[in-house]
C-alpha positions as a Markdown table, in Angstrom:
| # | Residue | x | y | z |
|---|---|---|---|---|
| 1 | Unk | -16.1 | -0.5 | -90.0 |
| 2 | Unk | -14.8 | 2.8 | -91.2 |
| 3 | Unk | -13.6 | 5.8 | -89.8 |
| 4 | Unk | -17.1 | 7.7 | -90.5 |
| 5 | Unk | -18.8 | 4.6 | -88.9 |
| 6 | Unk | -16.7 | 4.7 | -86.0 |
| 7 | Unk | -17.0 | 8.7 | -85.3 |
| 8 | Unk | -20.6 | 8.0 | -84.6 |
| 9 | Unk | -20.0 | 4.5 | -82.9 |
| 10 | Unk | -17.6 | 6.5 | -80.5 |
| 11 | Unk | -20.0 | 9.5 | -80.0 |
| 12 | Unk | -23.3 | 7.3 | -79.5 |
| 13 | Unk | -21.3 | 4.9 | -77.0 |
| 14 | Unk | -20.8 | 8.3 | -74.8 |
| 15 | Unk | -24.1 | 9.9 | -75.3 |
| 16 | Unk | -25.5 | 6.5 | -74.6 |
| 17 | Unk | -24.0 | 7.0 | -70.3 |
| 18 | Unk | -26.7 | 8.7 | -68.3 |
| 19 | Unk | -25.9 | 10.5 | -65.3 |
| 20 | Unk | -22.4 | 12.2 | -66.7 |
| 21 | Unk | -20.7 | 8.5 | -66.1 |
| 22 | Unk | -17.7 | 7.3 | -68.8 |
| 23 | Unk | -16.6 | 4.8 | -71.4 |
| 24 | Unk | -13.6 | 3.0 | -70.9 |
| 25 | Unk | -10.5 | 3.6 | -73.3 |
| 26 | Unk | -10.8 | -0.7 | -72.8 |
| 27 | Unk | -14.5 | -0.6 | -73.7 |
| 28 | Unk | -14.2 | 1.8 | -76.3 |
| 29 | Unk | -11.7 | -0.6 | -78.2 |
| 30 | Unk | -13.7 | -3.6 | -77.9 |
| 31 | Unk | -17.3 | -2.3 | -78.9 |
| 32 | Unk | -15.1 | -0.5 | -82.6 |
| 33 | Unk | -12.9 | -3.8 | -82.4 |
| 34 | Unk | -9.1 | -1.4 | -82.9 |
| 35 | Unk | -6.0 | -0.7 | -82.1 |
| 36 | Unk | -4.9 | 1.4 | -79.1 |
| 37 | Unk | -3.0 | 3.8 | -81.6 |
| 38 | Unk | -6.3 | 3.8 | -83.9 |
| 39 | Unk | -8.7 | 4.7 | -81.0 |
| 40 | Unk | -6.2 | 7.6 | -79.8 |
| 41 | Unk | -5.8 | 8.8 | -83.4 |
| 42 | Unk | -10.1 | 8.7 | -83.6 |
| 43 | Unk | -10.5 | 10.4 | -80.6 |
| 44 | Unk | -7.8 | 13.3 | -81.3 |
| 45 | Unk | -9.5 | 13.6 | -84.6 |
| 46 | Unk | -13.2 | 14.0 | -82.8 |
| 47 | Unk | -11.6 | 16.6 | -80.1 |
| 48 | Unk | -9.2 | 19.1 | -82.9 |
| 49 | Unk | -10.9 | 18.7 | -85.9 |
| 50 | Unk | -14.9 | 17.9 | -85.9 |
| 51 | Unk | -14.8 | 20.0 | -82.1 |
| 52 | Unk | -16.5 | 17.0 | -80.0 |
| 53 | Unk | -16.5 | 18.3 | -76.6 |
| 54 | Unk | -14.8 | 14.7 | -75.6 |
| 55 | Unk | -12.8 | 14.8 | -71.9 |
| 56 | Unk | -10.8 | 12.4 | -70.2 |
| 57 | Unk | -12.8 | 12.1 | -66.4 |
| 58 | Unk | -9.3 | 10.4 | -64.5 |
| 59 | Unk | -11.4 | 9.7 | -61.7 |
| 60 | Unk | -14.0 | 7.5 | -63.6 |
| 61 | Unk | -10.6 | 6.5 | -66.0 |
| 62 | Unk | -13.5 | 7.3 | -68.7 |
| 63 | Unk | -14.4 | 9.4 | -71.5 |
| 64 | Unk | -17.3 | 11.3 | -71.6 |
| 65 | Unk | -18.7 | 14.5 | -73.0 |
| 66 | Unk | -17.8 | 18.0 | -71.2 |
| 67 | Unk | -20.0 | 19.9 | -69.2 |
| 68 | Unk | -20.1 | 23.8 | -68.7 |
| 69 | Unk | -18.3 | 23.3 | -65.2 |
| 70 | Unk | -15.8 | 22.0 | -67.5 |
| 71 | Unk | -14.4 | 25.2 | -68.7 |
| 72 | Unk | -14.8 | 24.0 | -72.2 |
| 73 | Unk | -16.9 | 25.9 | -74.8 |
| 74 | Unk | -19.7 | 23.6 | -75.7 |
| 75 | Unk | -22.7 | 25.6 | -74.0 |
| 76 | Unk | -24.7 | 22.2 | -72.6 |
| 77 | Unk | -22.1 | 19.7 | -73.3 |
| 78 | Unk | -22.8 | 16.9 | -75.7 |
| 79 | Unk | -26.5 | 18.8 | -76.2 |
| 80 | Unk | -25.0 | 21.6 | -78.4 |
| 81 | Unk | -22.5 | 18.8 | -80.5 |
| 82 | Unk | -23.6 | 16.9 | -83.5 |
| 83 | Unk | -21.4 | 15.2 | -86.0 |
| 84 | Unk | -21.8 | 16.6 | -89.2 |
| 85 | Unk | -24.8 | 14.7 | -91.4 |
| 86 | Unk | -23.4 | 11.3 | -92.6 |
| 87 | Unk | -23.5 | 10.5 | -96.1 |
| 88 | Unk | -25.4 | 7.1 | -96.8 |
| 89 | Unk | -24.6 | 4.8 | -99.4 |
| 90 | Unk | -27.0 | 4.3 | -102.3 |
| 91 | Unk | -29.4 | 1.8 | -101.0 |
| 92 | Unk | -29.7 | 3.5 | -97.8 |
| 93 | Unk | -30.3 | 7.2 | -99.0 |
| 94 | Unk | -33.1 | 5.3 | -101.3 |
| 95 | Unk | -34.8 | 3.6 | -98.4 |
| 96 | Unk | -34.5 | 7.2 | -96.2 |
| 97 | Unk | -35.7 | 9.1 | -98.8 |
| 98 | Unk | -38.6 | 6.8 | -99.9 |
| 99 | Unk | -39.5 | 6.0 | -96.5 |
| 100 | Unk | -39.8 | 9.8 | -95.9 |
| 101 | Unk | -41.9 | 10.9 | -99.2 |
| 102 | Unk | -44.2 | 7.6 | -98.5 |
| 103 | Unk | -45.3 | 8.6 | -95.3 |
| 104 | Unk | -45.7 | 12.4 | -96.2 |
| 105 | Unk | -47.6 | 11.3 | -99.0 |
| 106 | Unk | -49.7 | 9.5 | -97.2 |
| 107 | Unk | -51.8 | 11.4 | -95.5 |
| 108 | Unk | -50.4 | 15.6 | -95.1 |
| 109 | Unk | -51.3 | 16.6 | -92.5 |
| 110 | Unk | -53.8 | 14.3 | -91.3 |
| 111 | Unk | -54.4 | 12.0 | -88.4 |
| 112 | Unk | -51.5 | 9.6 | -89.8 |
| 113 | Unk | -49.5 | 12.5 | -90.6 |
| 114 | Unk | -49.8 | 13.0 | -86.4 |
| 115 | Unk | -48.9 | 9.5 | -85.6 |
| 116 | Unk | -45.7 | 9.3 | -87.9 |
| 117 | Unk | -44.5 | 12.9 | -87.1 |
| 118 | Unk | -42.1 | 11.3 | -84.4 |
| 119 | Unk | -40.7 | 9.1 | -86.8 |
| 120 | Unk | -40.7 | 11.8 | -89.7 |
| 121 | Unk | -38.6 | 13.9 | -86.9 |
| 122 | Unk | -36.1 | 10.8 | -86.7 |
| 123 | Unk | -35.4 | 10.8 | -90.3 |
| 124 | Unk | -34.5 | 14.1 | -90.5 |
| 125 | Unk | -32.0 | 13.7 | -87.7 |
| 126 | Unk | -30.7 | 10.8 | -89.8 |
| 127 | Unk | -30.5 | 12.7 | -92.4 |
| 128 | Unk | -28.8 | 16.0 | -91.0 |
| 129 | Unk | -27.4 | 17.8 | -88.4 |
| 130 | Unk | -30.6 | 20.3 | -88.5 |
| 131 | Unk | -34.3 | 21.2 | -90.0 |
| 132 | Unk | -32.4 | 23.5 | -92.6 |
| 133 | Unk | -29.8 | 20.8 | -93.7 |
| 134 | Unk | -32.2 | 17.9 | -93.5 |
| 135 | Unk | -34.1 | 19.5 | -96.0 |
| 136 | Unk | -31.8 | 20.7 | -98.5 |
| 137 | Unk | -30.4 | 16.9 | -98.6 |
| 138 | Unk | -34.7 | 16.4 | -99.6 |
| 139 | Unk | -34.3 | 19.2 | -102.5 |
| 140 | Unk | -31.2 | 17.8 | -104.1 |
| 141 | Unk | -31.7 | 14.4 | -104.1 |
| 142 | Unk | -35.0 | 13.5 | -106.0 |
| 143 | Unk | -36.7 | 10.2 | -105.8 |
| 144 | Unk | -39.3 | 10.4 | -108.4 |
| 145 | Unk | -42.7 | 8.6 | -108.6 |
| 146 | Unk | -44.5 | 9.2 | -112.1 |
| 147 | Unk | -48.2 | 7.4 | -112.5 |
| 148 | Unk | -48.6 | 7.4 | -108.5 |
| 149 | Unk | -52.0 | 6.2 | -107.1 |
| 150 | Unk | -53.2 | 7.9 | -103.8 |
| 151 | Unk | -54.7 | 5.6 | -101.1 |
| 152 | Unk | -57.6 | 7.0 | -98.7 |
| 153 | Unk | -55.4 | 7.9 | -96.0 |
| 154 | Unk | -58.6 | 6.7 | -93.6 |
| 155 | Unk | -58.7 | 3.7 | -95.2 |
| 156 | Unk | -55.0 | 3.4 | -95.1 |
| 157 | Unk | -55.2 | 3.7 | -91.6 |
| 158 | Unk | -57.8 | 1.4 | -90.4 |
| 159 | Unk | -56.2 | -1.4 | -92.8 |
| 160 | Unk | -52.6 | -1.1 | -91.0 |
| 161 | Unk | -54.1 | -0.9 | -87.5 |
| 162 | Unk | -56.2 | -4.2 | -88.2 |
| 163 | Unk | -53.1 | -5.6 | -89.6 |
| 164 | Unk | -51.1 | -5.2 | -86.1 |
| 165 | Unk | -54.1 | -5.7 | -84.4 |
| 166 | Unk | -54.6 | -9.1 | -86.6 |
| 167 | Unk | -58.5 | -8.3 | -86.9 |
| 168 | Unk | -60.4 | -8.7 | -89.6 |
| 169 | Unk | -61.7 | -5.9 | -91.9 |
| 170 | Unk | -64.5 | -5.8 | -94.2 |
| 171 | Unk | -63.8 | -3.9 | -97.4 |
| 172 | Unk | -66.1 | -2.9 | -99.9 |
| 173 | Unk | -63.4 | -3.6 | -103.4 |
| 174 | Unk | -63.6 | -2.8 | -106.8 |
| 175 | Unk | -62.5 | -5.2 | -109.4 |
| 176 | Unk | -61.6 | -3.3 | -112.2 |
| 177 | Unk | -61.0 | -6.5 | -114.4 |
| 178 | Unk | -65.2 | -7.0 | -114.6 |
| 179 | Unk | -66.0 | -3.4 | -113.5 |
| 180 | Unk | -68.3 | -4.5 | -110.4 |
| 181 | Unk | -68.5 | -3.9 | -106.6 |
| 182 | Unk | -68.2 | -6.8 | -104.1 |
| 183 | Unk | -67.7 | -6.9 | -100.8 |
| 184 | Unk | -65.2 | -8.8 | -99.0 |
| 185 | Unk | -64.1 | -9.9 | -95.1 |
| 186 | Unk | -60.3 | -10.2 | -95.3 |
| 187 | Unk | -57.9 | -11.3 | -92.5 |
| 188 | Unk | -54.4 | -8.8 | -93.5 |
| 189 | Unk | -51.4 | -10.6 | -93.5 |
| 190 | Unk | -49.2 | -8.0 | -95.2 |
| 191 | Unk | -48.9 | -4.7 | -96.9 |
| 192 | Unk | -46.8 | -4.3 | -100.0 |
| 193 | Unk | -45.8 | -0.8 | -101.4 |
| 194 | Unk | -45.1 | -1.4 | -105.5 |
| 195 | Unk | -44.5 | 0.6 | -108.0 |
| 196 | Unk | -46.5 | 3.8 | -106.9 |
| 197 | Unk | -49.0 | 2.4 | -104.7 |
| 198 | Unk | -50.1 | 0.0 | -102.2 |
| 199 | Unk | -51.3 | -3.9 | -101.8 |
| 200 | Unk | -52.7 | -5.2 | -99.1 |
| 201 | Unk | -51.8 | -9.3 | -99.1 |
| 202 | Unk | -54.5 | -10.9 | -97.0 |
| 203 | Unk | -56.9 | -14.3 | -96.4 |
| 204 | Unk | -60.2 | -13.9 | -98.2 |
| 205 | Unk | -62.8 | -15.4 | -96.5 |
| 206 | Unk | -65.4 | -15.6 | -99.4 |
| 207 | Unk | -63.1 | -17.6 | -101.9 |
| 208 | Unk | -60.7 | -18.9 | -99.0 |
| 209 | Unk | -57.8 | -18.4 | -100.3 |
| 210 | Unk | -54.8 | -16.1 | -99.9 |
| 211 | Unk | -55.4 | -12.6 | -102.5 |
| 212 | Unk | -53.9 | -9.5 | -103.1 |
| 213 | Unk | -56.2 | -5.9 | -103.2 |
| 214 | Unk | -54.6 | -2.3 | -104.8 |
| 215 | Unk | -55.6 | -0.4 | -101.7 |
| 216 | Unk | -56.6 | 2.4 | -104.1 |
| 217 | Unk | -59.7 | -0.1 | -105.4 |
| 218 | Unk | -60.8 | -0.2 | -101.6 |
| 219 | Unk | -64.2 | 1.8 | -101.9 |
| 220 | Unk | -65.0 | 1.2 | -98.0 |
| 221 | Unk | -63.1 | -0.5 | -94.8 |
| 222 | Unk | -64.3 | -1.4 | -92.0 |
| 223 | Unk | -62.5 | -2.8 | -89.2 |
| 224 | Unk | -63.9 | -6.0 | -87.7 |
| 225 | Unk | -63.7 | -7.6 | -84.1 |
| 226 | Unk | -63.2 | -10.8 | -85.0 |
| 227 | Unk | -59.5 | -12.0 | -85.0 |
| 228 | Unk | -57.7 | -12.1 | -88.5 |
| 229 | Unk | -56.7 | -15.9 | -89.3 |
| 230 | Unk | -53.3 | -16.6 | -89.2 |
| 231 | Unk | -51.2 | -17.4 | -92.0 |
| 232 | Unk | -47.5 | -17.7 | -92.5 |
| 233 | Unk | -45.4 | -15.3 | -94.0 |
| 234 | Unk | -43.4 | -18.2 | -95.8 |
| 235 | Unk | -46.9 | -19.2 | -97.0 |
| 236 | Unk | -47.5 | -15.8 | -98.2 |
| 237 | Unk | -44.2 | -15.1 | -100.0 |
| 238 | Unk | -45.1 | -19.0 | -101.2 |
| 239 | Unk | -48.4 | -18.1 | -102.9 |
| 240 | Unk | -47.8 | -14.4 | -103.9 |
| 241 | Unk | -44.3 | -13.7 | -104.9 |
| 242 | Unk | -43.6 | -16.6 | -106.9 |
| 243 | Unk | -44.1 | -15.3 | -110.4 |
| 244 | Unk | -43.0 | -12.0 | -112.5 |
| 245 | Unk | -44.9 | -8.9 | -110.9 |
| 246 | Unk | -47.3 | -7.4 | -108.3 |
| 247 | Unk | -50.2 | -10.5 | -109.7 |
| 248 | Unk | -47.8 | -13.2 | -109.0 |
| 249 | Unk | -49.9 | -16.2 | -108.3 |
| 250 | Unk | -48.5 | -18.6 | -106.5 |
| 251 | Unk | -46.3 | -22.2 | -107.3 |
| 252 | Unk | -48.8 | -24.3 | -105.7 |
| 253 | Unk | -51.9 | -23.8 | -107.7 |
| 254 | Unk | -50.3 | -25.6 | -111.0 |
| 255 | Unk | -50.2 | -21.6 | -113.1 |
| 256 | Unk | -46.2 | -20.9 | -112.5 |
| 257 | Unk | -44.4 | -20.6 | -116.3 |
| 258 | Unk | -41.3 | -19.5 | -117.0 |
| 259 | Unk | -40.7 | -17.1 | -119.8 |
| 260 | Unk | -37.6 | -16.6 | -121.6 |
| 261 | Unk | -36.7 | -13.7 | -123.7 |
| 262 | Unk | -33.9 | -12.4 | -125.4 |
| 263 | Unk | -32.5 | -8.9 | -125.6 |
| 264 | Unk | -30.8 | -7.3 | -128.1 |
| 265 | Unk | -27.3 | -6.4 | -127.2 |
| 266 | Unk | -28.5 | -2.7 | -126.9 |
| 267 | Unk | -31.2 | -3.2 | -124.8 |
| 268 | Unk | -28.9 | -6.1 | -122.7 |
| 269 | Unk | -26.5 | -3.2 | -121.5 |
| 270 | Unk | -30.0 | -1.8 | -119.2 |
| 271 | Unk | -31.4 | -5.2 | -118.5 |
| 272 | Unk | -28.4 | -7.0 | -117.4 |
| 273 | Unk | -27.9 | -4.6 | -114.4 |
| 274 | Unk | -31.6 | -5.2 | -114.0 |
| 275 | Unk | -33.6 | -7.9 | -111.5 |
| 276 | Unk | -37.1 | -8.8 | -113.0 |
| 277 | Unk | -37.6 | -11.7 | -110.1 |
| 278 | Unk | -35.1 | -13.3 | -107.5 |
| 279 | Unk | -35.3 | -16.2 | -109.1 |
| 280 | Unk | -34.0 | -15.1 | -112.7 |
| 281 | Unk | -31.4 | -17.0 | -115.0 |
| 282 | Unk | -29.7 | -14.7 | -117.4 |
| 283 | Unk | -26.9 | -15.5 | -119.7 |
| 284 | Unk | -24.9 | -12.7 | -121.5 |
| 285 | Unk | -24.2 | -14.2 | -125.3 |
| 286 | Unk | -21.2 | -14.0 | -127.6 |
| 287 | Unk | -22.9 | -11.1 | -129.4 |
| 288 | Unk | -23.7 | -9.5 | -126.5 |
| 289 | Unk | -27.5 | -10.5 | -126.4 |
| 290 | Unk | -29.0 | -11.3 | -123.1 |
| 291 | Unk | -31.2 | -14.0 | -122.7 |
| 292 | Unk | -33.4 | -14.0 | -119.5 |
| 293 | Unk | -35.3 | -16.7 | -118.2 |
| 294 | Unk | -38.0 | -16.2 | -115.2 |
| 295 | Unk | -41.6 | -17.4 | -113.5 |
| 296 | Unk | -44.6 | -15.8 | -113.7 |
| 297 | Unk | -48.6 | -17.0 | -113.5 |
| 298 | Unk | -50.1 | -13.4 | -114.9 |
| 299 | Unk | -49.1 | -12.5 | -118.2 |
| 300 | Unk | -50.8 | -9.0 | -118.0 |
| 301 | Unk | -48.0 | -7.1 | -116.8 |
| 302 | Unk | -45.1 | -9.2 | -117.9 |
| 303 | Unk | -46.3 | -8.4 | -121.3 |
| 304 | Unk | -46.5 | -4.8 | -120.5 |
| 305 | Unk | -42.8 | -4.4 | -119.4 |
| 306 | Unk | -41.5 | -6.8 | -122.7 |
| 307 | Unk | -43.5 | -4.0 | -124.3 |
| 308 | Unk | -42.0 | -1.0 | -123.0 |
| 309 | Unk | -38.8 | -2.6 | -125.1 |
| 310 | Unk | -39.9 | -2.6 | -127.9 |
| 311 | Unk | -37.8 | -4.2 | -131.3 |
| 312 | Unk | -35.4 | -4.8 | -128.6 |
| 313 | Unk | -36.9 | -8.1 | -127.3 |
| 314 | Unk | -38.5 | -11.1 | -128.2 |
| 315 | Unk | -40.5 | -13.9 | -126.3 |
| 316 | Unk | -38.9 | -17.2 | -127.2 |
| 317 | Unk | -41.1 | -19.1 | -124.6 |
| 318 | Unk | -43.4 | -19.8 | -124.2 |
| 319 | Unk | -45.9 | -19.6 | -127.3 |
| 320 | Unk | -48.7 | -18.2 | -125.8 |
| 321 | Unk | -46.9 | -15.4 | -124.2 |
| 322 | Unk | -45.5 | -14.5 | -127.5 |
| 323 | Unk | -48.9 | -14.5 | -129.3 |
| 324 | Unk | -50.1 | -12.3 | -126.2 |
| 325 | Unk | -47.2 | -9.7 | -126.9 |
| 326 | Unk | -47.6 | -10.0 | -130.8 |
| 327 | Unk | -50.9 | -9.0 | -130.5 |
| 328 | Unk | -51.0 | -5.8 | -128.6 |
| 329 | Unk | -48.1 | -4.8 | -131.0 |
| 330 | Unk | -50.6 | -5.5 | -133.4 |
| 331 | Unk | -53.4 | -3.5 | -132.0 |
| 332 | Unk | -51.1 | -0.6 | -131.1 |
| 333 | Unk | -49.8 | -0.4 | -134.7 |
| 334 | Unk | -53.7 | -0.3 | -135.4 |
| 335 | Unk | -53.9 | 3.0 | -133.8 |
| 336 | Unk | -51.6 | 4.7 | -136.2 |
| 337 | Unk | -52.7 | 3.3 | -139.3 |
| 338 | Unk | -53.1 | 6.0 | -141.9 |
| 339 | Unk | -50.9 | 8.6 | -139.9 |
């Protein structure tokens, strides 16, 4: 724990005492796991420098935060202190961030927009001292999200509360593959934001069998009485994360492959700092090449992102993802012939 993380752990510890009643100097030391001389030194730094209205109580032989009877200039004590905003590291200004723009894009201003406003209102507390400084943080540090696809916030809505719930729903789906309408009951087992929108990961009770539905294809919802059957997380991760990308398939049902490509040594300097799937095998050659090995069932969208590199990687295996790739280099070449 570092000094930042124990400023906080200090001041949440004696926030945390109701009633004006103290912390220990003993308890103190034990929850932040230091020295004697390291607590003191924290504590003197809280009091002179970032102005924590901290006392010693030598009645209660505790610490706790002044009040105005106190004769120290903190207005209503603890309620007029805050630390200054603590910087996160990368992956957690990321998840703050994105959590924040997902749930504002859901729905502005709308019935969800109501129900997430408290935790919207936690955020910004986690991610400054005030309203003003929470959102300059927002304004200079963009997450960006090209190609995104709106859900029905309605839809969103009765989806996740049938989801806790575990009812069933019945959804009116479009499948864009064959361009046609059907109509499906569905038992939710998960929701899955990826890349720019979201998935709902549920039993289908017409081809029973575990699917997974863009919730921006969802033409109507409806939320059912009957209870949602059950099925285990494991199972689900089992059957829908197993291969490259958001239409996975699953290990079980005899489609896993594994593909392995090679990157140029230009193209390895991005990709090697880049996970495709968890269960990747990369080797960095002599020439600096990058070969990459992972599963997938759908070629669709594995082929599109061996695409968006262009001459700067090949499909060794197997053959029929290489003809697949081959091909739409092909036909896109076919669109600029005679320019």
């Amino acid at each position: 724990m570092d000094r930042t993380e124990r400023f906080y752990r200090i001041e949440m510890l004696i926030r945390s005492r109701a009633n004006g009643s103290c912390v220990s100097f003993t308890e103190l030391m034990a929850e932040l796991g230091v020295s004697r001389a390291t607590l003191k030194r924290d504590l003197e730094y809280l009091r002179s420098r970032m102005n924590a209205p901290i006392v010693y109580d030598r009645l209660s032989n505790g610490y706790r935060f002044a009040a105005a009877a106190d004769g120290v200039r903190a207005e209503a004590g603890a309620a007029a202190h805050e630390l200054p905003g603590l910087w996160f590291s990368e992956s957690e200004i990321h998840a703050l961030l994105t959590m924040h723009q997902l749930i504002q894009g859901l729905d502005e201003g709308g019935v969800l927009a109501r129900h997430l406003q408290p935790l919207l209102e936690r955020l910004h507390g986690m991610l400054g001292t005030c309203e003003g400084e929470a959102r300059e943080l927002m304004r200079r540090v963009k997450i960006a999200h090209p190609a995104r696809r709106p859900v029905v916030p309605r839809h969103f809505e009765l989806i996740g509360s049938a989801l806790t719930r575990r009812q069933r729903v019945r959804m009116t789906y479009f499948v864009r593959s064959r361009q046609e309408q059907t109509e499906r009951v569905v038992s939710p087992q998960r929701l899955v934001h990826y890349r720019n929108t979201w998935y709902l990961d549920g039993w289908c009770h017409a081809s029973e069998g575990l699917r997974r539905f863009a919730l921006d294809a969802v033409r109507t919802v409806v939320a059912l009485e009957q209870r949602a059957r059950d099925v285990g997380l494991r199972t689900v991760e089992s059957e829908l994360d197993a291969g490259y990308g958001i239409f996975a398939g699953g290990a079980g049902n005899g489609r896993l492959q594994w593909a392995v490509l090679r990157f140029t040594p230009e193209a390895a300097q991005w990709v090697a700092h880049e996970q495709w799937h968890p269960a990747q095998e990369s080797v960095l050659e002599s020439d600096g090449a990058l070969t990459l090995r992972l599963p997938y069932a759908e070629a669709t969208e594995l082929a599109m992102d061996v695409l968006r590199h262009g001459e700067q990687v090949r499909v060794l295996k197997p053959a029929s993802l290489a003809a697949l790739v081959a091909q739409r280099l092909k036909d896109a070449a076919g669109q600029y012939a005679g320019a």
